[in-house]
N, C-alpha and C positions, 0 to 999 in steps of 0.2 A: 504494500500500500504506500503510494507516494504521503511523502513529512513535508510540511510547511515550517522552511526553516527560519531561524531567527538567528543574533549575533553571538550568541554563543553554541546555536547547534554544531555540532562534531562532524558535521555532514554537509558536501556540496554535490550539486550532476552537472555535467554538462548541460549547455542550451537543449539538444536536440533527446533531452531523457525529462525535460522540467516543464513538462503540457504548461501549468499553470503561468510562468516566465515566457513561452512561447506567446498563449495567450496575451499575456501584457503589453508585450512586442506590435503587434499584431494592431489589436485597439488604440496603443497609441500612434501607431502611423496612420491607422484611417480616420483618428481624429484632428491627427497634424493635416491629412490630406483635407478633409474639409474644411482646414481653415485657411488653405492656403484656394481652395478653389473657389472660397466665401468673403475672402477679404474686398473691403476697400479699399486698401491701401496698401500694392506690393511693392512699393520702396519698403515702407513702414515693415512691412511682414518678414519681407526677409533680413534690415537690420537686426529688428527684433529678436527672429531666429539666428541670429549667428553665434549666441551661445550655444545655443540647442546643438547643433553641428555639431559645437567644439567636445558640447559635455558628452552627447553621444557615441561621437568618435574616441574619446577618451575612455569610456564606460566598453565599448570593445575592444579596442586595442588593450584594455588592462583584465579583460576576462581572466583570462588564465594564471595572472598574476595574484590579480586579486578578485574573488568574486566574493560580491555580496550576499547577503542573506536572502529569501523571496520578499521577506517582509519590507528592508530595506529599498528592493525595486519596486514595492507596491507603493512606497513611500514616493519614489523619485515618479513614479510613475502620474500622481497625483497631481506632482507637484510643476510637473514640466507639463500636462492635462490644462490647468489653470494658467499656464505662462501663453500656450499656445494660444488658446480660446482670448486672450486680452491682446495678442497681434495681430487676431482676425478683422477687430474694427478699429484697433490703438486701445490702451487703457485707458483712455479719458472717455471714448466714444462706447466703452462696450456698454451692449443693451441691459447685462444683467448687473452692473453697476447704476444704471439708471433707473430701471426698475426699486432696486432696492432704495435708490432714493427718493424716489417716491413714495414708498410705502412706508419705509421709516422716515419719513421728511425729513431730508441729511440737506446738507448745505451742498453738496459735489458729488461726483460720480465718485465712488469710494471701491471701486472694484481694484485699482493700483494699491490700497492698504491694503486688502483681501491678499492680492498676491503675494508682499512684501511678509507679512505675517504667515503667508506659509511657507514662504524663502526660509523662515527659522524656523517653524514647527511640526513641517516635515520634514525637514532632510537632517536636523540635528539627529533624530535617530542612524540613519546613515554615517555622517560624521564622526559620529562617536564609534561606530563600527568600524571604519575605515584606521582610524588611530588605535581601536582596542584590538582588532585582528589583523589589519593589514600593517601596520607599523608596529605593532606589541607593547605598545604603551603599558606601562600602570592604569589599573583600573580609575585610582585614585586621579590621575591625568587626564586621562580619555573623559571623564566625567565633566571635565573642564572645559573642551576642546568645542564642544559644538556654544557653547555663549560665545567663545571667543572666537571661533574662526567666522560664525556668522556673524558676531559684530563688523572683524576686518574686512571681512568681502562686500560684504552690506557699501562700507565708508568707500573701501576703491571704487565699486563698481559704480556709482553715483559721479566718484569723479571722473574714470573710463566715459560712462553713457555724455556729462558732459560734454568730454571733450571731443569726441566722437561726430556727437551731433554738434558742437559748434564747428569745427572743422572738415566735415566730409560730407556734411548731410544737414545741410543749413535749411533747406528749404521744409526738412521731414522733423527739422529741431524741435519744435513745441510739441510734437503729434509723440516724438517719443519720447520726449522726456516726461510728458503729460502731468505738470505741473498745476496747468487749473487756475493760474495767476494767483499761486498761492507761494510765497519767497521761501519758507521753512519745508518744502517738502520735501526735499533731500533726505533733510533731518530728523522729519514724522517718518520717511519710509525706512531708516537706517532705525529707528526707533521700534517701529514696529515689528522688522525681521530679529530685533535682538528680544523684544517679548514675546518671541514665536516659540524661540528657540528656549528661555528660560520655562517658560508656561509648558514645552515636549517635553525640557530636562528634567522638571521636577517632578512630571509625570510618569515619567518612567522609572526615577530614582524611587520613587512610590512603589509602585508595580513591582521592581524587581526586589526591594524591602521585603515584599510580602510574599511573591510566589516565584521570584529565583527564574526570571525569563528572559533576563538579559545576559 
């Protein structure tokens, strides 16, 4: 009977033995695909996507080296799910950011925090996986790793998206940096991905307290 593995199962399979990884695979490129044959705006769509590339390409070429847990990929799977569906129409434009602001009368399309807070609150599980099996960290360390390394990434990538869009992509600049003509939003999304990821860490520090699943 296939195991649903987690960051400390004893056990990995290959891609073409793991139906459920297969699966995941699968779903998210037919979700990537409808967003890409759904967007508005394929400048915007593909800046957008050019992490996705990188992290993807990096997540294969390191299979073998290092693979993650399934749970882990259900995690990233989520998480780049939500990244993709906010370059279909830009973050500022998407429908289901505006929907909910009309329903919770919000002052902005708040779908860009949505994301930024699962930048920390999905993938810190990953993160700490990556440091606790794939580099061998101390537990006591690894416990550390996903506040902090989602803090740092959080702070560069704001300055990267910057600079990017002031320099290479001026005309797509507000659509991706999708500010909102709000001056602190850098700050609110670096904010939010770092309470993403404390809110994951402390929840699983819980979890594993009690039934030893991590």
């Amino acid at each position: 009977m296939a195991r649903f593995s987690n960051a400390i199962s004893g056990y990995r399979v290959p891609v073409h033995r793991n139906p459920a990884l297969i699966v995941t695979i699968l779903v998210f490129f037919a979700v990537w695909t409808v967003t890409l044959v759904g967007t508005t705006d394929l400048a915007n769509w593909l800046l957008e996507n050019l992490l996705v590339f990188i992290a993807l390409g990096a997540l294969a070429l390191s299979y073998k080296r290092m693979q993650f847990s399934d749970l882990s990929y259900l995690m990233i799977f989520f998480f780049l799910c939500l990244h993709v569906y906010g370059s279909m129409h830009t973050y500022a434009e998407n429908p289901f950011g505006f929907w909910l602001r009309d329903v919770l009368d919000l002052d902005r399309n708040h779908y860009d925090r949505i994301v930024h807070f699962s930048f920390g609150f999905l993938l810190a599980y990953p993160i700490r996986e990556l440091f606790l099996v794939g580099f061998k960290f101390p537990p006591w360390i690894a416990w550390m790793q996903p506040i902090e390394v989602t803090l740092s990434i959080s702070a560069f990538y704001e300055l990267i998206e910057w600079g990017v869009a002031e320099v290479f992509f001026p005309a797509q600049g507000m659509a991706f940096l999708g500010t909102q003509g709000d001056v602190w939003d850098a700050q609110k999304d670096i904010l939010f991905a770092f309470t993403g990821a404390l809110v994951a860490t402390t929840l699983v520090s819980m979890i594993n307290r009690k039934f030893k699943v991590y």
